[in-house]
C-alpha positions as CSV (number, residue, x, y, z in Angstrom):
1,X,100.2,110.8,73.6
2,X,96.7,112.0,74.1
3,X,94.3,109.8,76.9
4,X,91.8,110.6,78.7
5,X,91.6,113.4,81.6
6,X,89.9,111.5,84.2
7,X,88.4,114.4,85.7
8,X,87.3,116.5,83.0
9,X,87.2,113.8,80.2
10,X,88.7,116.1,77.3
11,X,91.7,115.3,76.3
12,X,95.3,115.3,78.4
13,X,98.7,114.7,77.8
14,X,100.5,111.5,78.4
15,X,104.6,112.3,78.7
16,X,106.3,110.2,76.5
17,X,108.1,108.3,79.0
18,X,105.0,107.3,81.0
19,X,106.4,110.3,84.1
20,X,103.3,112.3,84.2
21,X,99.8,113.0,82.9
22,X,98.6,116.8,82.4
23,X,95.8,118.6,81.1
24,X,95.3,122.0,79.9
25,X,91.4,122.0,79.9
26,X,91.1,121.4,84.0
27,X,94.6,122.0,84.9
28,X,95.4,118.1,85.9
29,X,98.9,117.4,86.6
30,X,99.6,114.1,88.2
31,X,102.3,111.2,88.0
32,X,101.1,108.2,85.9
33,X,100.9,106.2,88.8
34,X,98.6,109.0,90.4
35,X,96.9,108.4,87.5
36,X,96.4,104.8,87.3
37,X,95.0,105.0,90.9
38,X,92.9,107.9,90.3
39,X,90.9,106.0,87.2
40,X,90.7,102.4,89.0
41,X,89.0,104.4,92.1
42,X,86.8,106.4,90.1
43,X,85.8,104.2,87.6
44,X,84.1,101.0,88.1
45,X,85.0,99.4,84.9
46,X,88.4,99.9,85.7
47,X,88.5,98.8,89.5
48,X,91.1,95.9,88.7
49,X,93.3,97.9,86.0
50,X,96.5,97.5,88.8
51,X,95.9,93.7,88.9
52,X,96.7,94.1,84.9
53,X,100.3,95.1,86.1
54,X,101.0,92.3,88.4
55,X,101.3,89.5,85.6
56,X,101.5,85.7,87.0
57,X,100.7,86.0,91.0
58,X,100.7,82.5,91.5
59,X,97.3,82.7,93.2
60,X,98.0,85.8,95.3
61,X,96.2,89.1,95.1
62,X,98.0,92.4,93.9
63,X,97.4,93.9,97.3
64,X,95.7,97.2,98.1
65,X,95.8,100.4,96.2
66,X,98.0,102.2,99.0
67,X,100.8,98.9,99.0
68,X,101.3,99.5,94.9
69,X,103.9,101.6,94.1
């Protein structure tokens, strides 16, 4: 599947089973959890894309970047 390279903004590759995230324009090659982390640092409108994950919290936060795994 074809996304977004968050560094170079062509296009990258997303494996089919969500594993990893490459491209060929800058040479990216990350896991998709690198990934996810990567974009919610670097890009404000996606600062809470890992709170998306968490589902019903039951009033508790999803934690800090470096607990999610």
């Amino acid at each position: 599947m074809k996304i977004k390279c968050p560094k170079c903004k062509k296009a990258a590759e997303l494996a089919p089973d969500y594993s990893s995230v490459k491209c060929e324009h800058c040479n990216l090659d990350m896991s998709y959890g690198e990934y996810v982390r990567f974009v919610s640092q670097h890009d404000s409108k996606y600062s809470d894309i890992l709170g998306d994950y968490t589902g019903t919290t039951g009033g508790q936060t999803a934690g800090t970047l470096d607990e999610w795994d």
